[in-house]
C-alpha positions in Angstrom: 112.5 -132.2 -171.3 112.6 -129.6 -168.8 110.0 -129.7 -166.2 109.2 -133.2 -166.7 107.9 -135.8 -164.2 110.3 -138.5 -163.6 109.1 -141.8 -164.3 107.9 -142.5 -161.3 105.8 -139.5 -160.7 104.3 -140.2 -163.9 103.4 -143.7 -163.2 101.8 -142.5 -159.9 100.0 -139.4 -161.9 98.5 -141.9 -164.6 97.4 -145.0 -161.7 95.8 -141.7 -159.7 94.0 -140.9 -163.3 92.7 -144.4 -163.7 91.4 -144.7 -159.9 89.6 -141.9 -160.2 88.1 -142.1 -164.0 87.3 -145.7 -163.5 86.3 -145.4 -159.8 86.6 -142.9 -157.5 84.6 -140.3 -159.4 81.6 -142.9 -160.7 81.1 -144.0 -157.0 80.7 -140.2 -155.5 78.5 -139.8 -158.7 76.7 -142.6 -158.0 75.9 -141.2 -154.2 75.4 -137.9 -154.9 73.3 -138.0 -157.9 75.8 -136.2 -160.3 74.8 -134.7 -163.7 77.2 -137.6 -164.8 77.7 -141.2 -163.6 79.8 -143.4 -166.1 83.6 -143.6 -166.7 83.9 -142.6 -170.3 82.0 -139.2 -169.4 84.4 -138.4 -166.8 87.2 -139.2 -168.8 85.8 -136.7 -171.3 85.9 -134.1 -169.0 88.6 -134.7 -167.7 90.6 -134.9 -171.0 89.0 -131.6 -172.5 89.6 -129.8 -168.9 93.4 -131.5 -169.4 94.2 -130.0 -172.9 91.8 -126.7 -173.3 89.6 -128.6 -176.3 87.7 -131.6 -176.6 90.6 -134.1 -177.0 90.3 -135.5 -180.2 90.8 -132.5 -181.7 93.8 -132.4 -180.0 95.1 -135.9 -179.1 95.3 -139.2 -181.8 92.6 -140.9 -181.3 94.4 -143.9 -183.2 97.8 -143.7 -180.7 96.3 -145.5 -177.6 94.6 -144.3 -174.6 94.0 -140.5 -174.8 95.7 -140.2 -171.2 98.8 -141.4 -171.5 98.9 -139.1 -174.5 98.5 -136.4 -172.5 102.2 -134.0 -171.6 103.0 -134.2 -168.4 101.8 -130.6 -167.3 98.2 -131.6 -168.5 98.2 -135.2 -166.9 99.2 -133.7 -163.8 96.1 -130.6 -164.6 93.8 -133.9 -165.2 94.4 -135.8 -162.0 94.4 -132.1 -160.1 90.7 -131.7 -161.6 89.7 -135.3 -160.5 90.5 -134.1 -157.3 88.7 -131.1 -157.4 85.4 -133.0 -158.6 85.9 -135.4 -155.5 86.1 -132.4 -153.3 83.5 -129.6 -154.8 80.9 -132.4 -156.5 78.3 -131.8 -158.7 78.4 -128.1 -159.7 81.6 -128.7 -160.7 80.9 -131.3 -163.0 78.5 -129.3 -164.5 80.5 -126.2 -165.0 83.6 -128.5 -166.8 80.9 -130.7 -168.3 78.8 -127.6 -170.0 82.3 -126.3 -171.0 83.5 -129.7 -172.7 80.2 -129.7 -174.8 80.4 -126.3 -176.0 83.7 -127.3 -177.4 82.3 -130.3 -179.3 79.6 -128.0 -180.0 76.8 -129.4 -178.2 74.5 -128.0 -176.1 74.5 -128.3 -172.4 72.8 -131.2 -170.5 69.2 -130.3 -169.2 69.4 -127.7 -166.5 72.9 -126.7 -167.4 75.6 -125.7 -164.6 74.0 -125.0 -161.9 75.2 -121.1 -160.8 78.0 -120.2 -158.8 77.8 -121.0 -155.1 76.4 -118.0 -153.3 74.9 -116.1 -156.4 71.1 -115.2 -155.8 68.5 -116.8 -157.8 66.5 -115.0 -159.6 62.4 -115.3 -160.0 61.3 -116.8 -163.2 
C-alpha cells in the first residue's frame, strides 16, 4: 500500500503506543492530577482521537487489540496525540476526552475541558 510504514516503523509506532497507553501517560496523570488516570481511558482517547469516532464503531472489537487494528496513518496520529498529551497535559486530555464522550454520547466529565489557554474567564 502506498504510504505505508515499513515493518519496522510500525513495530516502533505500536511499542511507542503501548509505552505510553500503559505507562508514560498514567504516570504524568498520576503527578499532575489529570481528569484521567488509568490505561483503558487513555487508550479510549487515544483510539477515538486515532479514527475520528469512538472506535468500536469503527474498529472490530472481536479482531484483537483495537491498536494494531488501526491503518497506519491513524497509528502514527495515535502515538503523535500521546505525545502531545505528555507535552500540553491536562487541558488537553480534557478537550480529546470531552470530544470522545460526545461521540459515545455521553456527557462530559464534571467541569468539562477546561477553556483554551489564554481565553478570559468570565464571572459567574
Amino acid at each position: 500500500m502506498t504510504g505505508a510504514a515499513g515493518g519496522d516503523e510500525r513495530a516502533q509506532l505500536l511499542e511507542r503506543y503501548r509505552e505510553l497507553v500503559g505507562r508514560e501517560l498514567p504516570a504524568a496523570a498520576a503527578r499532575g492530577r489529570w481528569v484521567l488516570r488509568a490505561d483503558h481511558c487513555f487508550a479510549r482517547v487515544l483510539l477515538d482521537d486515532a479514527v475520528g469516532a469512538c472506535w468500536y464503531d469503527v474498529l472490530d472489537r472481536r479482531a484483537g487489540a483495537a491498536h494494531r487494528q488501526l491503518d497506519d496513518a491513524q497509528l502514527a496520529h495515535a502515538v503523535a496525540a500521546g505525545e502531545r498529551l505528555l507535552a500540553e497535559g491536562d487541558p488537553l486530555l480534557r478537550e480529546l476526552d470531552a470530544r470522545s464522550l460526545r461521540w459515545r454520547g455521553k456527557p462530559p466529565k464534571r467541569g468539562g475541558p477546561l477553556p483554551p489557554a489564554g481565553a478570559a474567564r468570565q464571572a459567574p
